[in-house]
PLY file of the C-alpha trace (Angstrom):
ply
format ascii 1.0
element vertex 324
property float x
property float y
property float z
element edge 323
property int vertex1
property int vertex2
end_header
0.00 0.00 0.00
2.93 2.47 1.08
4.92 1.66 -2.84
1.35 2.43 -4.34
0.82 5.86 -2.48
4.78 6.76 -2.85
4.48 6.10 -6.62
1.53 8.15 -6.64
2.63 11.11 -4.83
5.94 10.39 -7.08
3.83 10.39 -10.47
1.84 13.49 -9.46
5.60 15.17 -8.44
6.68 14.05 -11.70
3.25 15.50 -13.69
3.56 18.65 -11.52
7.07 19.25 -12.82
6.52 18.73 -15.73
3.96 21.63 -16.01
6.76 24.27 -14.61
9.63 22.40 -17.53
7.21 22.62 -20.64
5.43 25.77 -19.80
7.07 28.62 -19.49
6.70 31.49 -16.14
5.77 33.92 -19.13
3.78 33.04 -22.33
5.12 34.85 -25.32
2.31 34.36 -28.21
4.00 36.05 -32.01
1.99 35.24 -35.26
3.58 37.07 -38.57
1.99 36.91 -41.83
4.27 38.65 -45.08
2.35 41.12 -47.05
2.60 42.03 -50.63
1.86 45.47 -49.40
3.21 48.82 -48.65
3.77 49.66 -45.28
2.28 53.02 -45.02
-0.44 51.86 -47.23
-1.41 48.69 -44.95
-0.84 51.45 -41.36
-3.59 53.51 -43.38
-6.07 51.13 -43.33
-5.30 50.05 -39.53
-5.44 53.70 -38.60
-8.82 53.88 -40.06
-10.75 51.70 -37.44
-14.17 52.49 -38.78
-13.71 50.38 -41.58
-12.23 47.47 -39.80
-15.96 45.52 -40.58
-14.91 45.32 -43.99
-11.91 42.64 -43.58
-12.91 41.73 -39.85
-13.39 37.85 -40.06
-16.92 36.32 -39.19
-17.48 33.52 -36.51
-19.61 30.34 -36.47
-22.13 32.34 -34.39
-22.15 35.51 -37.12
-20.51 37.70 -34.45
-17.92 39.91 -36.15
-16.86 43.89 -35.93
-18.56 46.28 -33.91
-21.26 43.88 -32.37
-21.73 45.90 -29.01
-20.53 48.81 -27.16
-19.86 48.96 -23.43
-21.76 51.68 -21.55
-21.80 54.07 -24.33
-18.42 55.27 -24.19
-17.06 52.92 -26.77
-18.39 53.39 -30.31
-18.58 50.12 -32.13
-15.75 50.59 -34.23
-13.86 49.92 -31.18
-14.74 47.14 -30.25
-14.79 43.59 -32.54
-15.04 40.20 -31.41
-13.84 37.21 -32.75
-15.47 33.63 -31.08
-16.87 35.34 -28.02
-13.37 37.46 -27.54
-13.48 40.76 -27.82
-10.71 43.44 -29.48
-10.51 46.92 -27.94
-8.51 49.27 -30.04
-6.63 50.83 -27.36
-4.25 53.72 -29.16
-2.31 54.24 -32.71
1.21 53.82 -32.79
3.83 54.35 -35.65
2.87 51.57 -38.20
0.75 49.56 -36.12
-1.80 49.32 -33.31
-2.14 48.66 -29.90
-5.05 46.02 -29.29
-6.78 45.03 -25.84
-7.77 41.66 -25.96
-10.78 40.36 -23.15
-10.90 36.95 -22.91
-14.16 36.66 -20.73
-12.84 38.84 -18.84
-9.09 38.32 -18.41
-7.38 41.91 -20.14
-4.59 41.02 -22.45
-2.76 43.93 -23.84
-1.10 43.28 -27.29
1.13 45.32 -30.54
0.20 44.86 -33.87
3.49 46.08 -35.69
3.84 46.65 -39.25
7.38 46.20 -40.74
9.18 46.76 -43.87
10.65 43.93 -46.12
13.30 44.54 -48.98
11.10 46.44 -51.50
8.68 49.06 -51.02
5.72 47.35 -51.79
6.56 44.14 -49.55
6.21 44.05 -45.39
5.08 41.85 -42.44
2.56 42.08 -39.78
3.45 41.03 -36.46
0.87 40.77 -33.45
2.42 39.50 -30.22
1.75 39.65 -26.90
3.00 38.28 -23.32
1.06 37.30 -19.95
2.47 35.48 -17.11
1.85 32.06 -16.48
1.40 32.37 -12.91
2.44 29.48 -10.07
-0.28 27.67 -9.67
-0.14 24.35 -12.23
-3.70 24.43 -12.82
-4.04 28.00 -13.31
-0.76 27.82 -15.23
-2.27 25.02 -17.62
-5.39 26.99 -18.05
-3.20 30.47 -19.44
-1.20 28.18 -22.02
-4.08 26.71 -23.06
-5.51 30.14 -23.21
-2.92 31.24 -25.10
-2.80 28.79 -27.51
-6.28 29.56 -28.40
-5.51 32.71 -28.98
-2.99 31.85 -30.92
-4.53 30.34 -33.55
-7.42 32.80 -33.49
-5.59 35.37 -34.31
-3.90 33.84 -36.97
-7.35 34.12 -38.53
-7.63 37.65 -38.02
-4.35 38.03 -39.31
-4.90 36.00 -42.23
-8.57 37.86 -43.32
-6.33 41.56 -42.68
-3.71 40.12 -45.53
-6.22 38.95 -48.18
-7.84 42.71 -47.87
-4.50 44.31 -47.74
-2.97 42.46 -50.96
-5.82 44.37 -53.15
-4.72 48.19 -53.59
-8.33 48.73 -54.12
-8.87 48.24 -50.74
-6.16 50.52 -49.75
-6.67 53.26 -52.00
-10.66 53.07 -52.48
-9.88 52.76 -55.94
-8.50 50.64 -59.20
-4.80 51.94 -60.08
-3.10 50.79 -63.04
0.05 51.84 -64.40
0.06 51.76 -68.49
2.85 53.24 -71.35
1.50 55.72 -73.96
2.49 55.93 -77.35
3.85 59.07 -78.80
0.92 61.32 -79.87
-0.01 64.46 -80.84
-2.47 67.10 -78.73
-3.67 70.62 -79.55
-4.22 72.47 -76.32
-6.04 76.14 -75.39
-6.31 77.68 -71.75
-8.39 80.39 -69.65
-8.75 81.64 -66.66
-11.41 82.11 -64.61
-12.92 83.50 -60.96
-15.25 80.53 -60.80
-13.91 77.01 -60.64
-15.02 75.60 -64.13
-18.16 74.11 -65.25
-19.00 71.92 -68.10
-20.12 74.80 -70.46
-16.48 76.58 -69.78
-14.76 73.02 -70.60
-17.14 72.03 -73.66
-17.05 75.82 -75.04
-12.87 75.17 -75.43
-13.66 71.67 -76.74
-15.67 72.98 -79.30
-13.42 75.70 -80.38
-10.76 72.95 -80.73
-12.58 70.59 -82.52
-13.25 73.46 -85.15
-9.71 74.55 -84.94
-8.48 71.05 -86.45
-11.37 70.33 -88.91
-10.05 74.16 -90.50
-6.85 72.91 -90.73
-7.63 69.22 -92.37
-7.18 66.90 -88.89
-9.66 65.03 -86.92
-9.75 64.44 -83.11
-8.66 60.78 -82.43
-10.10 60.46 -78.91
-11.61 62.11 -75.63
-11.24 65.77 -74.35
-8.27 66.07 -71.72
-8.91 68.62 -68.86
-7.14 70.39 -66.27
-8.00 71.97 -63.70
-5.38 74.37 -61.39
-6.07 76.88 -58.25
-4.07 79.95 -59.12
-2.60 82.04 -56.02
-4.99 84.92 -57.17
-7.63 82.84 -55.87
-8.38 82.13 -60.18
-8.60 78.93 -61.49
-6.51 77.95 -64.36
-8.47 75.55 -66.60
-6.43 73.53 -69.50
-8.16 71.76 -72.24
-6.65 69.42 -74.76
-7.90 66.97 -77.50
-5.61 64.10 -79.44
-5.82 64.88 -82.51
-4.68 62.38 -85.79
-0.90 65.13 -87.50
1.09 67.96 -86.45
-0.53 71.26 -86.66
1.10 74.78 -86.18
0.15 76.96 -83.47
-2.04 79.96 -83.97
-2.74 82.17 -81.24
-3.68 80.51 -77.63
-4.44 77.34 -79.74
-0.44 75.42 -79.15
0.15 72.16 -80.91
2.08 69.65 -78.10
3.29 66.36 -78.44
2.91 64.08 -75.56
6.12 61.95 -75.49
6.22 57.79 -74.61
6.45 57.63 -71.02
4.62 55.63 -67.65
1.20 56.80 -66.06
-1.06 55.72 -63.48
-4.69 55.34 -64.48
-7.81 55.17 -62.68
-11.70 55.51 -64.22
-13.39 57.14 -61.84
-17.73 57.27 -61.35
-19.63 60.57 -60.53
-18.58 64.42 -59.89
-15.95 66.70 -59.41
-15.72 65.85 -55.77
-14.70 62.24 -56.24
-12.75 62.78 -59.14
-10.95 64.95 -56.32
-10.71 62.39 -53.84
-9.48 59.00 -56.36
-6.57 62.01 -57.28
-5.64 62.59 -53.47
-5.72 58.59 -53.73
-3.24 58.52 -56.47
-1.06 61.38 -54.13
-0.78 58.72 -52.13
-0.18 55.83 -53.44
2.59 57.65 -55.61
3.95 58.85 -52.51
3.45 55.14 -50.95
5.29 53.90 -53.48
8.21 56.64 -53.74
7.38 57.33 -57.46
8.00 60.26 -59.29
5.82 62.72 -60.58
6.88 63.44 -64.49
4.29 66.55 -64.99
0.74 67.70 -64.05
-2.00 65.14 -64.13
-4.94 65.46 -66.88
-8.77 64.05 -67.12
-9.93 62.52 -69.98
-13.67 63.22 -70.41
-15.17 59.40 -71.24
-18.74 60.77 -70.74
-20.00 63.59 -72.95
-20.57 65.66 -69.82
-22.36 68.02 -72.18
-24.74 65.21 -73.50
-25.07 63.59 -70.04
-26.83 66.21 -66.87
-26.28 63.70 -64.32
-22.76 63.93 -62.78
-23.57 60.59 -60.91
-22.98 59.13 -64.54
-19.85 60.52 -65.42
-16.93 58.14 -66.19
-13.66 60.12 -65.58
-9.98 58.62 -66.26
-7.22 60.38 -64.72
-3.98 60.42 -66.18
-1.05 60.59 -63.90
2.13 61.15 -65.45
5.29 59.36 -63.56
8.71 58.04 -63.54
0 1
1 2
2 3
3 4
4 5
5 6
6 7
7 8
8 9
9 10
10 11
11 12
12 13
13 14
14 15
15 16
16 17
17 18
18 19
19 20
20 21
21 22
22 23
23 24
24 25
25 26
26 27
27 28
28 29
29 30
30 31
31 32
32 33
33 34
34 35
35 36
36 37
37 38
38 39
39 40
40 41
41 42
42 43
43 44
44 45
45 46
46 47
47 48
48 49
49 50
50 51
51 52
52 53
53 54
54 55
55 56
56 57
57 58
58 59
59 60
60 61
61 62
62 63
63 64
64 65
65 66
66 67
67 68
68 69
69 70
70 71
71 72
72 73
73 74
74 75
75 76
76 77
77 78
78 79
79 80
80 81
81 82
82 83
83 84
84 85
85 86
86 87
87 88
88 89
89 90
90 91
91 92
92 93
93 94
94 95
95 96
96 97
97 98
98 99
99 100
100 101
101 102
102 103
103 104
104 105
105 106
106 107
107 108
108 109
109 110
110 111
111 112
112 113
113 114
114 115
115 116
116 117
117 118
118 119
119 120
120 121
121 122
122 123
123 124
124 125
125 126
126 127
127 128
128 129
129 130
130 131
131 132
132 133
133 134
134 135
135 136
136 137
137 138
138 139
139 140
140 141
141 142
142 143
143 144
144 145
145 146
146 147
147 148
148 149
149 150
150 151
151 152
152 153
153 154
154 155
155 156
156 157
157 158
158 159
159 160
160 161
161 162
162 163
163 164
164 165
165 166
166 167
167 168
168 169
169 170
170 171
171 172
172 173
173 174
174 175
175 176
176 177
177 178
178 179
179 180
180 181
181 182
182 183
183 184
184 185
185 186
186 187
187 188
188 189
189 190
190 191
191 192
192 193
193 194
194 195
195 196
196 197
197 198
198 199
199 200
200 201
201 202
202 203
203 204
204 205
205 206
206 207
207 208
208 209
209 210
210 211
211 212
212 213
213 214
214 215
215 216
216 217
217 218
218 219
219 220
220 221
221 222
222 223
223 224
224 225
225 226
226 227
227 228
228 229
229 230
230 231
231 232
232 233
233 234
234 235
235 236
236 237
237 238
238 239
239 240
240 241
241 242
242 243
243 244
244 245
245 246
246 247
247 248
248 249
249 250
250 251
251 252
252 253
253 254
254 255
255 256
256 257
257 258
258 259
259 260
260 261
261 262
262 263
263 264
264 265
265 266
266 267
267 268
268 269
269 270
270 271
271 272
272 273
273 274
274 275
275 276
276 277
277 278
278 279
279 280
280 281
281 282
282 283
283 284
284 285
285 286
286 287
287 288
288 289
289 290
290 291
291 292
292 293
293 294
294 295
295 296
296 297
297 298
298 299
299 300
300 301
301 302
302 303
303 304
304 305
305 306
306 307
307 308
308 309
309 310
310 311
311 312
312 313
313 314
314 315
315 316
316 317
317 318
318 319
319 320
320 321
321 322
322 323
């Protein structure tokens, strides 16, 4: 009876020590996922915690980003859950985020880092976070199986914030492209003007192009280009250019340019002046994300007949972006 209770007390010595060799006094939990993704590009979208719903994965139970707010002082863009554990956005940090997680309630403060790789449009998240093990063995089994948990949940979350990330439309809010133009030949007129310009100022110049090269024995090959620039005067420079088929001499504040080969970013862009403002503060940004240079002013070409078509809803817009 005595050899069964000492090998007992010897196997539970044994089990207990064992808990204090494998697991660690402090639990370090690290996941990293590699992004094909600018840096400053993939902070922007952290930074902007309202729109975390949109790559925020889903549960079995459909619970997902901004499901409740606690007492009103949280709104629910700051606050997600994932499996019945919730994610407090606690404050922004350079290229990253610091995250609260509750774990029924057990606080767990954690980084999400965001970290360059060789080339500019290649990184790696990292999301890490330490908690204690504690003495106890049970207590101590209980946070490393806690932690593993956690673990591999937010591998998920990491792994739904990479898919989103990898699409620069989801970055930039909208489709950028970079293309090569041919050589090719533009006739070009300005004016200025106290009033930004409407679509009779820009049509008015189109037309007196279009007449301009059917005098002179040339057709236009393709859509109006406009310009639009604030002048320090508080005046508004507007440009106006069609493509046009040959070479044609100058006359007056009618010049002939020729619009060498070179790179450009494109983007087609839906609806008014005011988006057609924000997809080029997009393009800013990405060229700036990317550490491109600009080669000269950008230019609109008109898709829509603006003149034929009232509703500025309708308008297709492609911005031309001229870079190196």
């Amino acid at each position: 009876m005595n050899r069964w209770l000492a090998l007992g007390i010897a196997l539970v010595a044994v089990l207990i020590a064992s808990v204090y060799f494998f697991i660690p006094s402090r639990l370090l939990v690290t996941k990293i996922v590699l992004l094909h993704c600018n840096r400053y590009g993939a902070d922007r979208v952290l930074k902007d915690t309202g729109n975390w719903a949109r790559w925020w994965p889903r549960d079995g139970d459909g619970a997902g980003a901004g499901d409740r707010a606690e007492a009103g002082n949280e709104t629910p863009a700051k606050v997600l859950t994932y499996k019945g554990v919730e994610y407090r956005l606690s404050r922004p940090l350079h290229l990253g985020e610091a995250i609260s997680i509750d774990d029924k309630g057990a606080k767990i403060p954690s980084i999400l880092n965001i970290f360059p790789l060789g080339s500019i449009d290649s990184s790696y998240l990292q999301w890490q976070f330490t908690r204690g093990a504690g003495w106890n063995p049970i207590r101590r089994i209980g946070h490393f199986r806690q932690a593993s948990r956690l673990k591999t949940d937010m591998a998920v979350i990491l792994d739904s914030l990479q898919h989103y990330l990898e699409d620069p439309a989801n970055i930039y809010g909208i489709t950028i492209t970079e293309a090569s133009s041919n050589d090719s030949f533009l006739v070009e007129t300005r004016q200025t003007s106290n009033l930004y310009p409407g679509t009779g100022a820009i049509y008015d110049l189109v037309k007196r192009l279009d007449r301009f090269v059917n005098r002179r024995g040339g057709k236009r090959t393709g859509y109006p280009m406009v310009n639009v620039d604030p002048l320090p005067n508080r005046e508004f420079l507007l440009r106006t250019a069609i493509p046009v088929d040959k070479a044609i001499a100058d006359s007056g504040d009618i010049v002939f340019r020729k619009l060498v080969h070179g790179n450009y970013l494109e983007s087609d862009v839906r609806g008014g002046p005011a988006l057609i403002g924000q997809a080029l503060d997009r393009m800013k940004a990405y060229i700036a994300d990317n550490r491109r240079t600009v080669m000269a002013i950008p230019f609109f070409s008109l898709i829509t007949d603006r003149a034929l078509e009232p509703d500025s809803a309708k308008w297709v817009t492609r911005i031309y972006y001229p870079i190196y």
